[in-house]
C-alpha positions, 0 to 999 in steps of 0.5 A: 840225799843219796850221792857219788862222791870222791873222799880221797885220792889216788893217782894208782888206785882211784876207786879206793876214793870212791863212796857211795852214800849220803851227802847234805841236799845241795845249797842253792845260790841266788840265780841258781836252781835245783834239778832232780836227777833221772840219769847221768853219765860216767866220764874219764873226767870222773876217773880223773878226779878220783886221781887228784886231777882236776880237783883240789884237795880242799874241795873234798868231798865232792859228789862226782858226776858232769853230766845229768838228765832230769826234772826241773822245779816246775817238773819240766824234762831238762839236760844239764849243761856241765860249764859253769862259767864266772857269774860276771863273765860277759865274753858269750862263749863260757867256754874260753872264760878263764874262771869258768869250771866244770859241776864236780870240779868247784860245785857238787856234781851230778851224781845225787838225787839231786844237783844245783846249776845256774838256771842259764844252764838248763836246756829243754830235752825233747820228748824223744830222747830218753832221760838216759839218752839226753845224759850222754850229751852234756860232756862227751856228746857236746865235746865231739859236736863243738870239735866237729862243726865248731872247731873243726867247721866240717861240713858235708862232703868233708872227710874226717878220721876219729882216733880211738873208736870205743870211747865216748867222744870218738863213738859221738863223734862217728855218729855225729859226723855220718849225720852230718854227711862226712866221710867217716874213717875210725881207727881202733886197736880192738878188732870187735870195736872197729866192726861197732865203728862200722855198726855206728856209721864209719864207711871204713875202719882200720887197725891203729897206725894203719895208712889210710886210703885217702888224707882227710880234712880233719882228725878227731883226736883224743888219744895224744901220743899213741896215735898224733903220729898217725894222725898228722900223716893222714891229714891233707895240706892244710888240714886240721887235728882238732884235740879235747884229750890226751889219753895215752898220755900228753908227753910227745917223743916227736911233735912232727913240727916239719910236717906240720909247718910244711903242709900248714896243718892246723892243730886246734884245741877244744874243749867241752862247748857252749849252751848255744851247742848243746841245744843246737846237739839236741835239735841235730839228734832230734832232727836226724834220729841218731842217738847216743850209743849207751855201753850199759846203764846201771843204778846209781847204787852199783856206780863203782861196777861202771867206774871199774869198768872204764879204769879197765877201758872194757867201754864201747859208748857211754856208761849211765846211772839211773836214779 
């Protein structure tokens, strides 16, 4: 079958790992069924793997690709759920289980005719969101949503800041949280995506670093250590920074612990979210009318123009590949 894959890496030159070709149709475990993919979209995680991080050298190739829109066996619209917890993990919330993985990291990912999941992680996708609208939700979409509303326990009338506007996470999360009733304030470097931010319903943005009109209840952060300054000062007493990523880089020169134990600021990981989320995402989009914002949409065949084009961070929202 037709597929994306990582065949080597390179922490300097990603791409140079990166085939477009055949692999061999999926295997299918016990428990386990087959989804024909529609669309599906790119991920850092995608560009990580193609550095070496994440994916371990035995487990090459490997077809790339987390997220996937697309038909079951009986022809049903479905969404990929992308955590793959341990077959005997009995803890609720596949999320914290130790041994749970990614599809891409220890199975074959999405980026194919067609992928393998567990049947537990097939989700209905309604009849309003388009193949590659419901592609953009598994991975980013459900990482905001969990950050915002699980992690973070935001609710209307609540004031958020989202770090680094542009990116898939940070554009979901600004959506996700003006559906919801919150105070939206993102920052970016780039001035034409500060106007989008606006565009997708931030009620203010602001240059990188810039001091904010008000301190918030919750940061969204996904940059790390260009923006964890900025962030911890613009949080109230016992605010919270919620983390799922670190793109700038993990290293910290200061962790600002004084201020954090000073004003008993919360700093909280996250990571992806539940099945539970991701149909609960679903109903909110359904329910709201919001949609993901998608940067551009190309066959799978031209995979290598989108993943040139988030290594150069040219990106504003998700980047899809149809089949």
């Amino acid at each position: 079958m037709f597929a994306v894959y990582a065949e080597s890496f390179s922490p300097e030159d990603p791409l140079s790992g990166l085939v477009v070709g055949e692999r061999p149709d999926p295997e299918v475990p016990d428990g386990w069924t087959t989804v024909t993919v529609k669309a599906a979209s790119l991920n850092h995680h995608d560009l990580w793997s193609l550095q070496g991080v994440g994916l371990k050298q035995e487990a090459l190739p490997m077809i790339l690709g987390c997220d996937a829109a697309g038909l079951d066996e009986d022809g049903n619209e479905v969404v990929v759920h992308a955590v793959v917890s341990d077959p005997g993990f009995t803890g609720g919330d596949e999320t914290v289980d130790p041994k749970r993985s990614l599809l891409s990291e220890r199975y074959q990912g999405t980026f194919a005719d067609k992928v393998a999941v567990p049947r537990r992680n097939v989700v209905a996708k309604p009849a309003g969101l388009s193949f590659e609208e419901a592609a953009c939700l598994p991975t980013a979409w459900l990482t905001a949503y969990r950050m915002l509303f699980t992690q973070g326990a935001l609710k209307a009338g609540d004031s958020v800041l989202v770090q680094g506007a542009g990116g898939g996470v940070a554009t979901a999360a600004i959506t996700l949280a003006r559906a919801a009733g919150l105070k939206v304030y993102a920052t970016s470097r780039d001035e034409a995506k500060r106007e989008r931010a606006l565009e997708l319903g931030a009620h203010e943005t602001f240059a990188s670093g810039e001091r904010l009109p008000a301190k918030v209840d919750a940061v969204i952060e996904t940059v790390g250590r260009a923006t964890w300054e900025h962030s911890v000062r613009s949080l109230k007493p016992g605010g919270a920074i919620v983390i799922s990523g670190t793109t700038s880089g993990p290293k910290l020169d200061d962790a600002m612990l004084t201020h954090i134990f000073f004003l008993q600021l919360r700093v909280i990981g996250s990571t992806m979210g539940t099945r539970g989320e991701l149909a609960s995402l679903v109903s909110l989009l359904e329910a709201s009318g919001r949609r993901p914002l998608i940067d551009r949409t190309l066959p799978m065949e031209k995979a290598r123009d989108g993943f040139a084009a988030m290594h150069q961070g040219d990106v504003f929202g998700k980047i899809v590949f149809t089949r």
